[in-house]
N, C-alpha and C positions, 0 to 999 in steps of 0.2 A: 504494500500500500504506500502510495507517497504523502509527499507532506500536504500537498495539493488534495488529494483526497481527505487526510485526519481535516486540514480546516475544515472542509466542508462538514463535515460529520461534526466538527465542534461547532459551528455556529447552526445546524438544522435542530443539535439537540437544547442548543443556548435559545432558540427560538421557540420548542418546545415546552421548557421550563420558564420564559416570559411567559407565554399565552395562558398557562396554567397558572404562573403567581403573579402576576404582572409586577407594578413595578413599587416602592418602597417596603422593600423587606432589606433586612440586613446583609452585608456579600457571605458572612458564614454558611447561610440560608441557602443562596443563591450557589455557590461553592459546592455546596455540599448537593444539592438536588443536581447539577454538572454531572457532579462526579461520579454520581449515580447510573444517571443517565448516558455517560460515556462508556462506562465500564457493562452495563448492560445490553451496548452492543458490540461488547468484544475488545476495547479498547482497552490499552494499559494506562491507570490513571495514579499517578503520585500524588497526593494534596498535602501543602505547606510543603514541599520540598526544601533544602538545606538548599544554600545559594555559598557555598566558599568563595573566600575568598584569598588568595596567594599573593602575599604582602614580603616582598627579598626573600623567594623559596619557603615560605613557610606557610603551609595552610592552616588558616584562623576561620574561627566558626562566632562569627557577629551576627548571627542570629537574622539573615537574611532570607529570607523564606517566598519561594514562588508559589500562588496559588494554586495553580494545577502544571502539572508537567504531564502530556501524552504522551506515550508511547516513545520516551526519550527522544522526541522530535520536535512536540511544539508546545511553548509554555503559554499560559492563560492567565490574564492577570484580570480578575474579575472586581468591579467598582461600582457603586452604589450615591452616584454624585451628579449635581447638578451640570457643572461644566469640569473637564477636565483640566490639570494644573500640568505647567509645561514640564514640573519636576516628574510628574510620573511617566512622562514618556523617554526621560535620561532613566531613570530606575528601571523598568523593560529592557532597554537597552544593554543595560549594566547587567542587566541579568542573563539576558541572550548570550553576552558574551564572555562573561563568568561559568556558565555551564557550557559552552560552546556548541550552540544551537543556533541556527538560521531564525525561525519562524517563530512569531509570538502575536498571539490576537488580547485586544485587550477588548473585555465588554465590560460596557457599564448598562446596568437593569435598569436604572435609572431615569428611562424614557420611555414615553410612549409606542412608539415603533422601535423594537429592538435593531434594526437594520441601520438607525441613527447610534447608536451607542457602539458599533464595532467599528476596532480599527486594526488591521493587520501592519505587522511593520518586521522587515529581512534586516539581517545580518551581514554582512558581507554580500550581500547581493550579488548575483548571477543570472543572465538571462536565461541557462540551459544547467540546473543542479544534476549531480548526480546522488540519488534517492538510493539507501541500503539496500533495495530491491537488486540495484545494478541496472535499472531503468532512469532512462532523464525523463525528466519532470519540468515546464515553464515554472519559473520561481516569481509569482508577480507579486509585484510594491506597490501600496497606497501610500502617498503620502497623507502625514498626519497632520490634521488641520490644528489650528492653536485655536 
């Protein structure tokens, strides 16, 4: 499966669990009904994953925690906020590339149409990834709006 396909499978199930809670619940909430729901169709789901950090050869545990990590491929950083703050899209970031992962969506439940609350943002960016399948895969970029 490529990374192109988990998205899709994470935002159809991030749209499933909108429709069903819609929107001001808590992201534990929110998280956890995800995680559920990934992992019940077959997906590998980490929630709060450890985020190291390697500071002159030495790995330190600061307590940095991604909300969901799929299938050691794509992390999910789930928000519960009116508008997004420009910090959390360097924290995604810092996170992608701390665990050295390409692809991260971040959704916030936080809106009425869930399809306004997602935003996907790559790593190192490439127009033609090569996916652990051993299959290429288009790696597409959104930019993120401020």
């Amino acid at each position: 499966m490529t990374r192109l396909d988990i998205t899709s499978q994470i935002i159809g199930a991030a749209i499933r669990v909108h429709r069903k809670l819609g929107p001001g619940l808590l992201e534990s909430a929110y998280e956890a009904c995800l995680a559920y729901e990934l992992a019940k169709s077959g997906l590998q789901v980490y929630r709060q994953k450890a985020v190291p950090v390697v500071y002159e050869n030495v790995k330190l545990d600061c307590s940095f925690r991604a909300d969901l990590v799929v299938d050691n491929r794509v992390v999910v950083e789930i928000k519960c906020k009116e508008t997004p703050h420009p910090v959390d899209q360097a924290q995604l970031l810092s996170h992608l590339r701390l665990l050295d992962l390409q692809v991260r969506l971040w959704i916030n439940f936080h809106v009425v149409l869930l399809k306004d609350g997602i935003k996907r943002m790559v790593n190192n960016y490439r127009e033609l990834s090569d996916d652990r399948d051993g299959q290429a895969c288009p790696v597409i970029s959104m930019k993120a709006s401020s």
